[in-house]
N, C-alpha and C positions, 0 to 999 in steps of 0.2 A: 512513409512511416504511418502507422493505424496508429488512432488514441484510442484506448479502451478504456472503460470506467465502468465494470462491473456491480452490483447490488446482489449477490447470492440470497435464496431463497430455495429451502429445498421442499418437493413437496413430492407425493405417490401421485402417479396418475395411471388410470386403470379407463382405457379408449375403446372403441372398436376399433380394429386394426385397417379397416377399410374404409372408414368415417373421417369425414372434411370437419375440425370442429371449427366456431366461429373464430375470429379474429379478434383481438381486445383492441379497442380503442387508443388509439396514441396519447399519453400525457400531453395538455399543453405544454408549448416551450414556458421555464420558470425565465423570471427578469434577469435572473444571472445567465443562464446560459445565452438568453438575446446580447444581453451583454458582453458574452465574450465573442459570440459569433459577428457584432459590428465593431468590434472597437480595431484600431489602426495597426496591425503588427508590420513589425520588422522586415527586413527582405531577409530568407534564409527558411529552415524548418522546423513547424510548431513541432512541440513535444511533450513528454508528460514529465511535470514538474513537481518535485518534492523535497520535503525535509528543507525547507529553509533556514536560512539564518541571515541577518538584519545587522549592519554596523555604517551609522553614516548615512553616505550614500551608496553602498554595496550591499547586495544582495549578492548568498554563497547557497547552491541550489542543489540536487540530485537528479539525474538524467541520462538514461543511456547508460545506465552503472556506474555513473564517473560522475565530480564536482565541479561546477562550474560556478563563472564569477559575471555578474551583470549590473547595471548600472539600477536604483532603485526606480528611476523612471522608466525602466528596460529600454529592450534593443536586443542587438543581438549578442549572444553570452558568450565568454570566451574561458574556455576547455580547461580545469586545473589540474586533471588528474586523468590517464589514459590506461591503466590497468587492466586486462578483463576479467579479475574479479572486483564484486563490488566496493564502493566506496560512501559511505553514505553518514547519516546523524552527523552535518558538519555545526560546530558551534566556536562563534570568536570572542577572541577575550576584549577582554575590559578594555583594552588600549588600541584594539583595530591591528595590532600587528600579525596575531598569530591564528591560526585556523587550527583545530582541533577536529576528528573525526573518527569514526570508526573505519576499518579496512582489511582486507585480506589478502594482503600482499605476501604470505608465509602458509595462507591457509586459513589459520582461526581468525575470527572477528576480533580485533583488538584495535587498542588505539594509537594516534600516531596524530605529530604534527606537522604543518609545512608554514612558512612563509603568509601571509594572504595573497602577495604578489607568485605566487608560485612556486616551486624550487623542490628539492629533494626531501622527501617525507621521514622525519625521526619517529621509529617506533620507540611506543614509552610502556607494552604492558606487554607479559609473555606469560599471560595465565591459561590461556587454550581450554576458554569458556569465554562466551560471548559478552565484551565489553565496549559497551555507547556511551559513547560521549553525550555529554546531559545539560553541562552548564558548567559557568565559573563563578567563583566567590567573588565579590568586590575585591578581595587581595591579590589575586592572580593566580589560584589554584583552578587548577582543572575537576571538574568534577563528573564521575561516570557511576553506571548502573552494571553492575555486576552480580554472580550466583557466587564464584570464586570463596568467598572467606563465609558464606553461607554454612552453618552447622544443617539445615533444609535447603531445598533447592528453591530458596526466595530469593529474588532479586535486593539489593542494598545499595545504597550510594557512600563513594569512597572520593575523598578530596586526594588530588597529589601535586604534590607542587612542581612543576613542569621542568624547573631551574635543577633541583638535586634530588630528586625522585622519592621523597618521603610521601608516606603515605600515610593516611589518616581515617578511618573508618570513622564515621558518621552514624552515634548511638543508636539506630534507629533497625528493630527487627526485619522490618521491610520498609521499603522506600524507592520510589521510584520518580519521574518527572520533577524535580526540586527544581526551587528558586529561590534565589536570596533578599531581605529588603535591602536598604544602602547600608546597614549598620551591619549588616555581615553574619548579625546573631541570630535572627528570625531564618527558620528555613522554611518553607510552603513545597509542601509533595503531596504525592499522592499514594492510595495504600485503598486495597491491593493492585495487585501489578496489572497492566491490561489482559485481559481474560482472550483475548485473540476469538473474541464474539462477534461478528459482524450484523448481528440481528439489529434491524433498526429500533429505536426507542428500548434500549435492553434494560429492564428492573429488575436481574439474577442476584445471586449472593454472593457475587465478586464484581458486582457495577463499581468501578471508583470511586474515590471518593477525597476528598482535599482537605490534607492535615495543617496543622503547623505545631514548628518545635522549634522553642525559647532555646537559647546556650543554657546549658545547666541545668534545665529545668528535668523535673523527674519523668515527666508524659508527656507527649504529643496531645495536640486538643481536635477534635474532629471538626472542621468549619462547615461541613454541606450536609450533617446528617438529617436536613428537616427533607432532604427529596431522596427519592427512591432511585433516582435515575444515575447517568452517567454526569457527574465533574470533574474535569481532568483538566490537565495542561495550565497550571498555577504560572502565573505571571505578574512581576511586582513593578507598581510605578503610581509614584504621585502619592502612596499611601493608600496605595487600594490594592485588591486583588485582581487580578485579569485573570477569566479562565475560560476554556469550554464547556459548556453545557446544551442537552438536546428538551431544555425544557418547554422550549414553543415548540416542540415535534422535528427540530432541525438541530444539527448541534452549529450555536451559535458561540460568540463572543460574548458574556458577562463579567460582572464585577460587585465587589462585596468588598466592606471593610476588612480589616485584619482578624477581626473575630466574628469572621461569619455572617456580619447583619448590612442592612442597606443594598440588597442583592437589586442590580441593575442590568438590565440588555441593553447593548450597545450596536449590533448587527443584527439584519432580520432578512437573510439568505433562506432559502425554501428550497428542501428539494434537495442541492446535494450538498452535504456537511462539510463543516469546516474542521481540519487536522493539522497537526504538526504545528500550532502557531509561533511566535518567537519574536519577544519584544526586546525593544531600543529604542530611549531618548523618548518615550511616546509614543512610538509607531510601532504596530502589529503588521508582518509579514504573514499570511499562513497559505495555508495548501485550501483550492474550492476546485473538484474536480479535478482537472488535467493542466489547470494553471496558477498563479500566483496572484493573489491578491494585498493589496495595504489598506491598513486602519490606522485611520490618525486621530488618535484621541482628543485633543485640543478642537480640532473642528468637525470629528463625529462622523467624517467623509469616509468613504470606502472604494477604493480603484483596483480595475483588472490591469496587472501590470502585463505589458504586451511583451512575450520572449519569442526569438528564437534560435535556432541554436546552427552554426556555422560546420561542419564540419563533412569527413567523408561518410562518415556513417559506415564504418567497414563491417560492421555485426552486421550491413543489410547485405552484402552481399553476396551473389550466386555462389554455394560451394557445391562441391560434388562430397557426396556421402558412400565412404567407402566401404561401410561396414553398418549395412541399415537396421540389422537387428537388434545396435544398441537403442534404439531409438522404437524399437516396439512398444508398444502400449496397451493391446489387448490381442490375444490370441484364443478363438472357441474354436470346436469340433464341428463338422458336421456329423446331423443325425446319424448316421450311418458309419460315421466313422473314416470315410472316405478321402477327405479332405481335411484344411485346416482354414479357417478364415484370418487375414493378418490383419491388424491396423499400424500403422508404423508413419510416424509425420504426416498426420493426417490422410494418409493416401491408404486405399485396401488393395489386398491381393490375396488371391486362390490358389492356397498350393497342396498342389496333389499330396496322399499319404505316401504313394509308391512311385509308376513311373508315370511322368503326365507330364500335362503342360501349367507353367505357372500363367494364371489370371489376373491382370490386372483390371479391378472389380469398378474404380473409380478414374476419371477421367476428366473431367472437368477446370480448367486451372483458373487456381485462385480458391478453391474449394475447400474446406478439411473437415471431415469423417471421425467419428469417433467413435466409441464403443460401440463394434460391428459386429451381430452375431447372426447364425443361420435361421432362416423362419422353419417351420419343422419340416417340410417340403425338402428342403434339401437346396431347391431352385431360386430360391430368394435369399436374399441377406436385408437383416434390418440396422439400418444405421440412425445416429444422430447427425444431421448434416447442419451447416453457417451458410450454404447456399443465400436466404434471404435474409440474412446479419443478424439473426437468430439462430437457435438450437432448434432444430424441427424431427421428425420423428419422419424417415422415407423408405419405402424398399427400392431393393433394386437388384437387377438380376447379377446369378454366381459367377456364369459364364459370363460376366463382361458384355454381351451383347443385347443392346437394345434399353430401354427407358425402363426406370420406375414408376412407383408412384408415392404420391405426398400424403402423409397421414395426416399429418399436423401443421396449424396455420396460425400459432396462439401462443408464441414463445413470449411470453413475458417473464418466466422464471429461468432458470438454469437448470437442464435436466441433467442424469445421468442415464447409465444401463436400462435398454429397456429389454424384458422379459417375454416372449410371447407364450400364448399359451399351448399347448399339446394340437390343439383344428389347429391352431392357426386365425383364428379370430380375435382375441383379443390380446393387447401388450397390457 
């Protein structure tokens, strides 16, 4: 299994198409990743870890498109859900008995409960628009983020109570990430909805931003508007707020009174952000990269929880692809008209217009190609290739036979299409 942990960044780049450019220097490694690359895992297979949720001593995780359940000290996880569509936003109630999450076991993303011990999943919403499970009230309602009863297509949060299926709209135009204090009447969300911006440090006009709203009260009050940035993921314990924020240039763990003031850091991770957090009893679960971490608030400590995960892994393995043109992803002309160049699961191939031989253009295994088009020559083809665990920019010949060459040695972003020009000199 590959972990991947992407950081997109788009940018134009205009090269000579025959030029070595330099190489960028490696980041040093930050303390967290040293961190996770020593600490003691499990026997079994890391994995990329998400969407936590926190009860006790259980952790309830996302993995592999399925729910898994692991001990808060980890080890290895044991499997809750086998579906192969996803399964994901799990959150447990008040009492440790019951798992609430999102699924599409019919299709749409809706919600559904099980067991915590496992068992046969009750679907509880049939709106056929996208519903996540978000949180529950201290009384034992379920509470999720839905567009569904939306007059705009904003997201809202709606309590239902799990027992006789009443449902409850929660006065609020939009709303999204809720939590409750102990008294059940304070809600803390967020507004507006996440913007699905992955730029680091983002200060746009949809950066989050962390409400609260009294029972009865006429308004919501705005608690983070003294920063421009990202605060998200409201979290209630002790009397304070727990939230994310990237206000040391990292999105960390902070905390604030109820109305905004006394704003504290409590985690000082570099490098890569903390998501998804989810308190219990004191203790913060969240997502750091590709694994799980906890935050104990009483002693301020922070630990790489060591997973892995037991199973056959049948998504990994070998199939035969009986119909590979569903799985194309870019097709150009040759100059001339003559040909067609394929990309299809990372692999290229040359197929004649008329009667001819098909080319396969790439060869290499373990390799994957992407957006592959003709150089004006007719005799080369320009790809993006992962050859050295980067997106690099290479030719290589139509006919299949014989080596290219490497234009680019400087993948620190994420490229797309590249363009050549009319000579053939420059992309």
């Amino acid at each position: 299994m590959r972990r991947l942990v992407i950081s997109v960044v788009l940018a134009l780049l205009v090269v000579p198409a025959g030029a070595q450019l330099q190489a960028a220097s490696p980041a040093p490694a930050s303390p967290e990743s040293q961190a996770v690359t020593q600490a003691s895992q499990p026997p079994g297979t890391l994995g990329f870890y998400r969407f936590p949720a926190l009860h006790g001593d259980t952790i309830v995780f996302a993995a592999e498109g399925d729910l898994w359940r692991v001990f808060a000290q980890g080890g290895v996880a044991q499997r809750l859900t086998t579906h192969p569509a996803e399964e994901t936003d799990p959150v447990i109630s008040p009492d440790g008995g019951t798992l609430a999450f999102t699924a599409r076991y019919e299709g749409p993303a809706e919600l559904y409960t099980m067991p915590m011990t496992g068992g046969l999943p009750t679907r509880l919403t049939y709106e056929a628009d996208n519903s996540v499970a978000t949180t529950w009230t201290p009384g034992g309602d379920l509470v999720y983020t839905t567009t569904h009863y939306a007059t705009l297509p904003l997201p809202q949060l709606l309590a239902l109570d799990v027992a006789d299926g009443t449902l409850t709209r929660i006065p609020l135009e939009t709303a999204t990430e809720g939590a409750y204090d102990d008294t059940g009447t304070k809600l803390f969300f967020v507004r507006p909805a996440f913007h699905n911006n992955v730029t680091r440090r983002y200060t746009g006009g949809t950066a989050r931003r962390i409400w609260k709203f009294v029972e009865g009260a006429a308004e919501a009050v705005n608690l983070t508007p003294d920063y421009v940035g990202e605060s998200h993921s409201p979290m209630w314990w002790g009397g304070r707020v727990y939230f994310v924020t990237d206000r040391d240039g990292t999105m960390n763990i902070w905390s604030m009174n109820e109305d905004g003031g006394d704003v504290q850091q409590h985690t000082e991770h570099s490098g890569w952000d903390i998501k998804n957090p989810a308190m219990q009893e004191g203790r913060i679960v969240y997502e750091l990269a590709a694994d799980l971490w906890l935050y104990d608030i009483a002693s301020g400590q922070t630990a790489l929880v060591p997973i892995s995960l037991a199973s056959d892994f049948d998504q990994l393995r070998e199939r035969w692809v009986q119909n590979p043109m569903q799985y194309l992803t870019s097709v150009h002309l040759h100059p001339d008209g003559e040909s067609v160049v394929l990309t299809a699961r990372g692999r290229v191939f040359v197929a004649p217009a008329g009667s001819g031989r098909l080319v396969r253009a790439s060869r290499a295994p373990g390799v994957r190609y992407r957006d592959v088009v003709f150089m004006p020559d007719g005799e080369n083809l320009l790809a993006l290739t992962d050859a050295t665990g980067e997106l690099e920019f290479v030719t290589m010949p139509a006919n299949g036979v014989g080596s290219g060459d490497t234009l680019t040695d400087n993948g620190t972003i994420l490229r797309f299409t590249g363009y050549p020009s009319p000579d053939g000199q420059w992309i």
